[in-house]
DSSP file (Angstrom, degrees, kcal/mol; ACC not computed):
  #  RESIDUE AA STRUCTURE BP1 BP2  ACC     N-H-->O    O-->H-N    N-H-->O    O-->H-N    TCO  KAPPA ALPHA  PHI   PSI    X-CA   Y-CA   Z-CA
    1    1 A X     >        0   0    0      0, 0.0     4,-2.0     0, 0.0     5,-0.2   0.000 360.0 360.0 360.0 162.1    0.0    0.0    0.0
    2    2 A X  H >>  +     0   0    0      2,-0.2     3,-2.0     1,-0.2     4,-1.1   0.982 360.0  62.7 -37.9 -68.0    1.0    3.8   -0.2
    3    3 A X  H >4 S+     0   0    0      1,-0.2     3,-1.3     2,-0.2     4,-0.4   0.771 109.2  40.8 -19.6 -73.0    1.0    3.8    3.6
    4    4 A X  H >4 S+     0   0    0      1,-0.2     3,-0.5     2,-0.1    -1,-0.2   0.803 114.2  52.9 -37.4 -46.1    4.1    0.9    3.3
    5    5 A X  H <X S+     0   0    0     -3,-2.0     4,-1.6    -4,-2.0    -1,-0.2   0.441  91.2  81.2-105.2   6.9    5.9    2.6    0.6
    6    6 A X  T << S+     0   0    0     -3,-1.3    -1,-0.2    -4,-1.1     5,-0.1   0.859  85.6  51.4 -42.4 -37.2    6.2    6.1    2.2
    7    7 A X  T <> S+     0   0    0     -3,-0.5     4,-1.8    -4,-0.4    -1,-0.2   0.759 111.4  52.6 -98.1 -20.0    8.9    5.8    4.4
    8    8 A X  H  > S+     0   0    0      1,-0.2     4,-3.6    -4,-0.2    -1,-0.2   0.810 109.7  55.2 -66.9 -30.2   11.1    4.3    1.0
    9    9 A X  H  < S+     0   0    0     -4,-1.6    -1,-0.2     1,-0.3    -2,-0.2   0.633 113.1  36.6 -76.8   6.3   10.0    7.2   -0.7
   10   10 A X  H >4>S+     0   0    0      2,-0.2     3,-2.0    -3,-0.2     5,-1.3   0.702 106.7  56.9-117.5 -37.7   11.2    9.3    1.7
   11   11 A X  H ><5S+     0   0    0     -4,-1.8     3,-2.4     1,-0.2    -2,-0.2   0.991 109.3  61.1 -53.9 -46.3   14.2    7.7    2.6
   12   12 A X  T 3<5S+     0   0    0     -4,-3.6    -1,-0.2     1,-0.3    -2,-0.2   0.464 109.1  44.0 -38.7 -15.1   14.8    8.3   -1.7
   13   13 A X  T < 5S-     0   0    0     -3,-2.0    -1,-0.3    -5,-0.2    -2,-0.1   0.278 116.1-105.1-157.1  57.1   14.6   11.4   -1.3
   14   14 A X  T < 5S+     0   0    0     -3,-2.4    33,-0.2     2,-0.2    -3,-0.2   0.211  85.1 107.8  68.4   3.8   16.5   12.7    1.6
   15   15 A X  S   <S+     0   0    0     -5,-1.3    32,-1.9    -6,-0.2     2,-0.2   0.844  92.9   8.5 -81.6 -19.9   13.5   13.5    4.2
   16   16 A X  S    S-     0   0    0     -6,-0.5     2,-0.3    30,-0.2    -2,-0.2  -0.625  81.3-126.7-169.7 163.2   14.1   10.6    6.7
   17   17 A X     >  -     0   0    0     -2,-0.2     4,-1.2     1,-0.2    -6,-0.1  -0.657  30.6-106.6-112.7-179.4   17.5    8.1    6.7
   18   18 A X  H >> S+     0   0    0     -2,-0.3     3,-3.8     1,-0.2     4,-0.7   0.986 123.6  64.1 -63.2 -69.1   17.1    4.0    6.6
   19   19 A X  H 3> S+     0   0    0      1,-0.3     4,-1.0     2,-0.2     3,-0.3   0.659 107.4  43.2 -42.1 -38.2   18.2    4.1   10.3
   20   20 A X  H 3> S+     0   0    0      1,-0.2     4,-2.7     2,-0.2     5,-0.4   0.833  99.6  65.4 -57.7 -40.6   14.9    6.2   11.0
   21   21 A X  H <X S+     0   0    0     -3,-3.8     4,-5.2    -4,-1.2     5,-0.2   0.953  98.3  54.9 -62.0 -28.4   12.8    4.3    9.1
   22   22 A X  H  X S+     0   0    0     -4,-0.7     4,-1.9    -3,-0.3    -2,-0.2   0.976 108.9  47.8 -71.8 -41.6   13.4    1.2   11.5
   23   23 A X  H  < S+     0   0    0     -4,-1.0     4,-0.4     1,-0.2    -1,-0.2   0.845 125.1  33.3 -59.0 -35.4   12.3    3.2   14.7
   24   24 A X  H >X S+     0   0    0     -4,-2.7     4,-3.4     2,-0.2     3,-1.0   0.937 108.7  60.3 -73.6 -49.8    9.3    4.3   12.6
   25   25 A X  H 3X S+     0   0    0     -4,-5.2     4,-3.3    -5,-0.4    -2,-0.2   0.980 116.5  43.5 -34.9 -53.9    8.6    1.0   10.4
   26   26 A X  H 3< S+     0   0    0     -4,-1.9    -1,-0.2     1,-0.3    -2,-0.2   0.421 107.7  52.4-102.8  16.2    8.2   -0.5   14.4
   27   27 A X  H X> S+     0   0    0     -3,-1.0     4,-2.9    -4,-0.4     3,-2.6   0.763 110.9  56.9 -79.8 -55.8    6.0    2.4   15.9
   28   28 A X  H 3< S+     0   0    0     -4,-3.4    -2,-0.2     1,-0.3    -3,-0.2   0.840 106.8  44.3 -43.5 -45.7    3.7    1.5   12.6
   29   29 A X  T 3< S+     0   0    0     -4,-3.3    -1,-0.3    -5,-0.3     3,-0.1   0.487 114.8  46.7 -93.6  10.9    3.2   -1.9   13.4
   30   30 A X  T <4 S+     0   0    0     -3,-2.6     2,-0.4     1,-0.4    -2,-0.2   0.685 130.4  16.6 -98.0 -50.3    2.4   -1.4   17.4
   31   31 A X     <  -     0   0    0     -4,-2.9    -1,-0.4     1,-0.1     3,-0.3  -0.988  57.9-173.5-133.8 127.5    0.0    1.3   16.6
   32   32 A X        +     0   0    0     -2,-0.4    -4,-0.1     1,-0.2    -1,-0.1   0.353  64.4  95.4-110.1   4.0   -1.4    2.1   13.4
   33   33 A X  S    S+     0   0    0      1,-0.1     2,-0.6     2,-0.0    -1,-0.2   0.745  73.4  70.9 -53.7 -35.3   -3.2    5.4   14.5
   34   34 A X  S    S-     0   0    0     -3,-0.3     5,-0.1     1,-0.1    -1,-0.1  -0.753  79.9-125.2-108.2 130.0   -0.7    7.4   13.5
   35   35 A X     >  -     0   0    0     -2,-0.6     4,-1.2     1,-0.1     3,-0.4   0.069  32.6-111.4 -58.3 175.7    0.6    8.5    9.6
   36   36 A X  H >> S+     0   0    0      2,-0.2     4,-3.5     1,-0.2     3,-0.8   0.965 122.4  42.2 -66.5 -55.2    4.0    8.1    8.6
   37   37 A X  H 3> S+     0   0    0      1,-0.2     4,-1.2     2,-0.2    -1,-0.2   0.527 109.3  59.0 -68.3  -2.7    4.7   11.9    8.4
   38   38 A X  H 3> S+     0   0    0     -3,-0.4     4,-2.3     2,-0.2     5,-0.3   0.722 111.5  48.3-105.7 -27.9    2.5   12.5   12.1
   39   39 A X  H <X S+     0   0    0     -4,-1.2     4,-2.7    -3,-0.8     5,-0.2   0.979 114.3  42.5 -78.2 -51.2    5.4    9.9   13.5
   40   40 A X  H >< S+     0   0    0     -4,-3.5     3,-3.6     1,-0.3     4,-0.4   0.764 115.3  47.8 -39.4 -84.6    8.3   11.7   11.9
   41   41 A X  H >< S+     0   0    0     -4,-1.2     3,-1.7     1,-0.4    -1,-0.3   0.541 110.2  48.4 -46.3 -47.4    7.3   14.9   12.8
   42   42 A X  H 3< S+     0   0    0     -4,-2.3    -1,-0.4     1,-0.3    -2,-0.2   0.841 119.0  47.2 -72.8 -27.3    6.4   14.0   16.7
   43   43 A X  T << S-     0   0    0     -3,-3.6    -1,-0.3    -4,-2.7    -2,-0.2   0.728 106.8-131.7 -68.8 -35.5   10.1   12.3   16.7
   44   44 A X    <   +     0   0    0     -3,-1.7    -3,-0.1    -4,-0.4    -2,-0.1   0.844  57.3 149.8  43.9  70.3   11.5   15.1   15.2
   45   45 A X        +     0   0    0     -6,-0.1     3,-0.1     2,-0.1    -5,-0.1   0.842  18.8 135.8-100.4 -32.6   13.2   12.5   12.7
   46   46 A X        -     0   0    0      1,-0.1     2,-0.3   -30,-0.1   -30,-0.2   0.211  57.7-128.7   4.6 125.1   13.0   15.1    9.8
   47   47 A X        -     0   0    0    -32,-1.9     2,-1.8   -33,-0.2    48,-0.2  -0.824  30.3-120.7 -95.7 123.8   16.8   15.0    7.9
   48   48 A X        +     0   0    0     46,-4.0    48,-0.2    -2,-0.3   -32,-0.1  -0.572  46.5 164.8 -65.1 100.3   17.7   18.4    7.8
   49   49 A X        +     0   0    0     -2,-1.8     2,-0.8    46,-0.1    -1,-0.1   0.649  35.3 111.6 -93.5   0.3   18.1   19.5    4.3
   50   50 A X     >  -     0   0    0      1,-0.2     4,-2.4     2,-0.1     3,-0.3  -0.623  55.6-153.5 -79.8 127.1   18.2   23.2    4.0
   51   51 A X  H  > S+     0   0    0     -2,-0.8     4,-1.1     2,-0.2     5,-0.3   0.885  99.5  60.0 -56.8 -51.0   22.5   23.9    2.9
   52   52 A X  H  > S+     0   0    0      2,-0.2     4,-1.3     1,-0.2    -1,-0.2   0.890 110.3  38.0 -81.3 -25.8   22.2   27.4    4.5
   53   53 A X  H  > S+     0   0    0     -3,-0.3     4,-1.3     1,-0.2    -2,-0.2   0.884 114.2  51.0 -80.0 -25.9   21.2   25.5    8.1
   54   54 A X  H  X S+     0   0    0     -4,-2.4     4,-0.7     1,-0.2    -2,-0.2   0.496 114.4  51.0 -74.0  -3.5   23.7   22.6    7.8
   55   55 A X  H  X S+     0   0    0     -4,-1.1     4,-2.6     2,-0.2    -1,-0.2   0.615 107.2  48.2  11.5 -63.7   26.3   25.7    7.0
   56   56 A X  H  X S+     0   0    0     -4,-1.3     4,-0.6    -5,-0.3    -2,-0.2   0.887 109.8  53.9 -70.3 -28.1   25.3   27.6   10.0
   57   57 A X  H >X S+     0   0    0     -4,-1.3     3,-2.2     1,-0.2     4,-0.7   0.982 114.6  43.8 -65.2 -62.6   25.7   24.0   12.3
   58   58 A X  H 3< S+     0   0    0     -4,-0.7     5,-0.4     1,-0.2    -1,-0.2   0.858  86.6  87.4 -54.3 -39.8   29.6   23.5   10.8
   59   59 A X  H 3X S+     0   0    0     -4,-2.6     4,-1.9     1,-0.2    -1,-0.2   0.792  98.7  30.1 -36.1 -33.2   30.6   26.8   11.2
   60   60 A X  H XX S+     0   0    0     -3,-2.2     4,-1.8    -4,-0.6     3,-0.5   0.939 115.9  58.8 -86.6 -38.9   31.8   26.3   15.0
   61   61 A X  H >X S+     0   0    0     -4,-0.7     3,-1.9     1,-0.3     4,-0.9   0.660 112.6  42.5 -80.6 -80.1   32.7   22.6   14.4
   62   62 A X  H 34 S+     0   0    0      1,-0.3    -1,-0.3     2,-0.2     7,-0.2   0.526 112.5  52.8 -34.3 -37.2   35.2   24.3   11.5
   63   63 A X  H X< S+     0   0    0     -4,-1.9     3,-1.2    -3,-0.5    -1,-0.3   0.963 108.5  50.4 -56.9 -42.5   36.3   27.0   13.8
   64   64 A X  H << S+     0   0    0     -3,-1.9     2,-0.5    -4,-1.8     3,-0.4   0.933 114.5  48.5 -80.1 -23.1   37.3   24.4   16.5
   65   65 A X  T 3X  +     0   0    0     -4,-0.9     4,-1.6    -5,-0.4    -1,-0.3  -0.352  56.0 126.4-123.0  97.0   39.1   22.6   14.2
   66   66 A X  T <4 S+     0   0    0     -3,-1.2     4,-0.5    -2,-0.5    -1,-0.1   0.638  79.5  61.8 -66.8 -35.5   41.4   24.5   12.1
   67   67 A X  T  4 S+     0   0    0     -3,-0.4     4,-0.3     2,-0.2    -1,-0.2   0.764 105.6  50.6 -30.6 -59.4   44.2   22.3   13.1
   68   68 A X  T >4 S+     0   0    0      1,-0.2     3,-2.4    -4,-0.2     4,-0.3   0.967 104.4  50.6 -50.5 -63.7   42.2   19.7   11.6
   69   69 A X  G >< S+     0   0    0     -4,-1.6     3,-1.1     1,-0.3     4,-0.2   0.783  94.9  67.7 -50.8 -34.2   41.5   21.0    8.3
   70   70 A X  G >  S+     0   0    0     -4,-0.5     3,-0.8     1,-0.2     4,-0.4   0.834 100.0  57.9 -66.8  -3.7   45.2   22.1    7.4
   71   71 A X  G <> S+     0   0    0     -3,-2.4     4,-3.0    -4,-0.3    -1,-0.2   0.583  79.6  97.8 -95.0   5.0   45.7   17.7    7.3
   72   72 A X  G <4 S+     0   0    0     -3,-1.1     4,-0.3    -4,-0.3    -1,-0.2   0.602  78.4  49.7 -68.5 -21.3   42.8   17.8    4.5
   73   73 A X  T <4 S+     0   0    0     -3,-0.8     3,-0.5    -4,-0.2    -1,-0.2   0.968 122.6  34.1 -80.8 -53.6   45.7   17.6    1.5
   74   74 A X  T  4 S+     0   0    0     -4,-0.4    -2,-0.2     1,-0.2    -3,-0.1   0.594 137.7  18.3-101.9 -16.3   47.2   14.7    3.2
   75   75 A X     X  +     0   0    0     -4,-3.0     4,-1.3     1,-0.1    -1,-0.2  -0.347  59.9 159.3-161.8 102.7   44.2   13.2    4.6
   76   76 A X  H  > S+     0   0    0     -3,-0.5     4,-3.6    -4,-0.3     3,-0.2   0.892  79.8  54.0 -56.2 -47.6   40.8   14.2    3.1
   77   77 A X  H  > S+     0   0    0      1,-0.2     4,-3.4     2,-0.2    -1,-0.2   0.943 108.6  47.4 -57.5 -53.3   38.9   11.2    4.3
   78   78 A X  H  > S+     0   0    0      1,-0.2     4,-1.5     2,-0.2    -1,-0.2   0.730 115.1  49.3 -45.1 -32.3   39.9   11.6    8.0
   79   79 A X  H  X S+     0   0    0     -4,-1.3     4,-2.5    -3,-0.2    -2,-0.2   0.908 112.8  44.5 -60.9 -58.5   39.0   15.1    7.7
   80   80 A X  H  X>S+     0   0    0     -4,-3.6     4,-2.1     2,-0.2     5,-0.6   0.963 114.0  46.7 -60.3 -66.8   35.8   14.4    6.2
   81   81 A X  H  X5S+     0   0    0     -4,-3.4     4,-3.0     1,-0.2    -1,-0.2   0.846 112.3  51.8 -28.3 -65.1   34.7   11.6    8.5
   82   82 A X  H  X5S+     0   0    0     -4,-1.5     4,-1.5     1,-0.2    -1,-0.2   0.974 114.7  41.4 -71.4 -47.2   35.8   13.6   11.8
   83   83 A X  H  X5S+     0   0    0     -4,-2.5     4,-1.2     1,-0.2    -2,-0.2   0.975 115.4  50.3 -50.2 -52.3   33.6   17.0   10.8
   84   84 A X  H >X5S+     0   0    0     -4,-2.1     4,-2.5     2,-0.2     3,-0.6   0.952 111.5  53.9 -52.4 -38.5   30.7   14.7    9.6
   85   85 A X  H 3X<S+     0   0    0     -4,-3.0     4,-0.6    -5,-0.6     3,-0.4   0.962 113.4  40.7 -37.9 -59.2   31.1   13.0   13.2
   86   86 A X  H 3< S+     0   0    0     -4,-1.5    -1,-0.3     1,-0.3     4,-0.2   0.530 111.0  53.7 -80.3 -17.7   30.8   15.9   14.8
   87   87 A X  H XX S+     0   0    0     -4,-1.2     4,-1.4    -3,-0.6     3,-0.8   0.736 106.6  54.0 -93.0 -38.6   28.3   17.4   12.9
   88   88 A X  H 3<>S+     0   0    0     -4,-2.5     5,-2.6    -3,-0.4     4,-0.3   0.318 102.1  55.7 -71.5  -9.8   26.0   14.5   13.3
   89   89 A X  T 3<5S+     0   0    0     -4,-0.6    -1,-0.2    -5,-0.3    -2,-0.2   0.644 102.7  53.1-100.1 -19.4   26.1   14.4   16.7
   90   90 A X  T <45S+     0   0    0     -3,-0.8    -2,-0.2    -4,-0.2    -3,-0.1   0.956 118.2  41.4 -62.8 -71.3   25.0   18.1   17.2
   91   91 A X  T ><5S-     0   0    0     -4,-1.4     3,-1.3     1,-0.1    -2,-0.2   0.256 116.3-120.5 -83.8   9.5   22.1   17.2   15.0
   92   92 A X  T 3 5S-     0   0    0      1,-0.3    -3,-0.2    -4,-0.3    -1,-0.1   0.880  75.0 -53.5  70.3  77.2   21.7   14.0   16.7
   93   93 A X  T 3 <S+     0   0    0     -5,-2.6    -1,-0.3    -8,-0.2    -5,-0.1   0.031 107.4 129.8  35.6  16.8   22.3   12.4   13.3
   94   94 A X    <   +     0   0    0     -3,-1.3   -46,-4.0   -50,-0.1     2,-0.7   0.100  44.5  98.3 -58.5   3.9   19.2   14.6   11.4
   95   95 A X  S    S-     0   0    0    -48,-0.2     5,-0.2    -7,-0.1   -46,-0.1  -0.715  84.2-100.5-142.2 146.7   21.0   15.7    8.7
   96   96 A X     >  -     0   0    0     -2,-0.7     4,-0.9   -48,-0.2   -79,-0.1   0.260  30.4-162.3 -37.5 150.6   21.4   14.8    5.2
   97   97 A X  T  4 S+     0   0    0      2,-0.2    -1,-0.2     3,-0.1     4,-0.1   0.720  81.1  41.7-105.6 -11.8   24.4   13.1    5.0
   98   98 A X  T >> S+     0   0    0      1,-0.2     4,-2.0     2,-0.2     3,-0.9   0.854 121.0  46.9 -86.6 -24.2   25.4   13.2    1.0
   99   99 A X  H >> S+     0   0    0      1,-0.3     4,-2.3     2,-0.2     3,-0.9   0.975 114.9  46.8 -82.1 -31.9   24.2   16.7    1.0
  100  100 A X  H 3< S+     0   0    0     -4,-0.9    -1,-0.3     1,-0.3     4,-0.2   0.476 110.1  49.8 -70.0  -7.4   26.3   17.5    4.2
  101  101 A X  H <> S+     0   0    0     -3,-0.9     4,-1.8     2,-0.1    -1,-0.3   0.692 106.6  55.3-113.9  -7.6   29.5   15.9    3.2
  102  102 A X  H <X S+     0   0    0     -4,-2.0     4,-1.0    -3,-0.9     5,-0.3   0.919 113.1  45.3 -74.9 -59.2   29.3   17.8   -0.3
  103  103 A X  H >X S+     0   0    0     -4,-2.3     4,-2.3    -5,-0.4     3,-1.1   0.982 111.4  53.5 -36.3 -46.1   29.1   21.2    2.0
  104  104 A X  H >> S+     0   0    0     -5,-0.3     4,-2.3     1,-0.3     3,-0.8   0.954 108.9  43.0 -64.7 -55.2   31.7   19.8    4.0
  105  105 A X  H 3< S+     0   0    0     -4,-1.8    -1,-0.3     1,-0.3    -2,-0.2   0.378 120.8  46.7 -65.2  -2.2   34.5   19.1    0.8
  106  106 A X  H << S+     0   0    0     -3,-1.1    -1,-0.3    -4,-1.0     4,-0.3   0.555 111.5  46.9-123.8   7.1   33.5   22.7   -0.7
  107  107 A X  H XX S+     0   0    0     -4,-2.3     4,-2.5    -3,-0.8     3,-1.1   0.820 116.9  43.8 -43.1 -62.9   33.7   24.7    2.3
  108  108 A X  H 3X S+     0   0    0     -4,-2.3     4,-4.3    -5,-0.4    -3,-0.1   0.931 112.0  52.0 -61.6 -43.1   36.6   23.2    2.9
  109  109 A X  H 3> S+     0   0    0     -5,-0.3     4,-0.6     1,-0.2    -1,-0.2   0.786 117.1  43.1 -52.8 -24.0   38.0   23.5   -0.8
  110  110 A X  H <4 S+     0   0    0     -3,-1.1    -2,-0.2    -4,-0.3    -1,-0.2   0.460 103.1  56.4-114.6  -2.1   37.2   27.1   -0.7
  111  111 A X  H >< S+     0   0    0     -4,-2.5     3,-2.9     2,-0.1    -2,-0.2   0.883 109.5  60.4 -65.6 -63.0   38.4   28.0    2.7
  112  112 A X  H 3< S+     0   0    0     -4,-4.3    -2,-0.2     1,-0.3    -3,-0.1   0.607 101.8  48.9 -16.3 -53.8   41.7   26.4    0.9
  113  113 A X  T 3<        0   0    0     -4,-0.6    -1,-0.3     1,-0.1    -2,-0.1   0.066 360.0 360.0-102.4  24.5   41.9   28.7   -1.8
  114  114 A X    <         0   0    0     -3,-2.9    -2,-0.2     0, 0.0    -1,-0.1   0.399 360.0 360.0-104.2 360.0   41.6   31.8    0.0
């Protein structure tokens, strides 16, 4: 039914992550009172997607590490991984993660070159 294939369609298309859907998938099958979108919302499971608020979150985790960021030539991955960490943990893991780790590699690219 629709009902069932919400929560793919959402995961498809950044509003919710897999890891959400199981904490919702198993509120849906205890209680069936409530919509897919009435669970997110009361959970506050929403993936943040707006670029200009996942921007405003990094700004302190870049400030506190500036240290970090000069090892970004010699290791990008590490870099990336520990800002995403830290950023996900603010948003207590809510926010899109492809679209948040592209902010993170052109922030960073363009802090670089000025």
């Amino acid at each position: 039914s629709l009902h069932d294939a919400l929560p793919i369609y959402m995961i498809d298309n950044g509003i919710i992550s897999s890891k959400q859907t199981k904490v919702i998938m198993s509120i849906i099958f205890e209680s069936n009172k409530e919509t897919v979108e009435q669970i997110i919302d009361r959970l506050g499971l929403k993936l943040i997607s707006d670029p200009n608020q996942i921007k405003k979150m990094l700004k302190p985790i870049f400030e506190q590490n500036k240290e970090l960021l000069t090892q970004y030539d010699s290791r990008p991955e590490r870099v990336i991984k520990t800002i995403m960490g830290q950023l996900m943990k603010i948003s207590n893991g809510n926010v899109n993660p492809d679209l948040a780790n592209n902010i993170i590699i052109d922030t960073i690219k363009y802090k670089s070159s000025t």
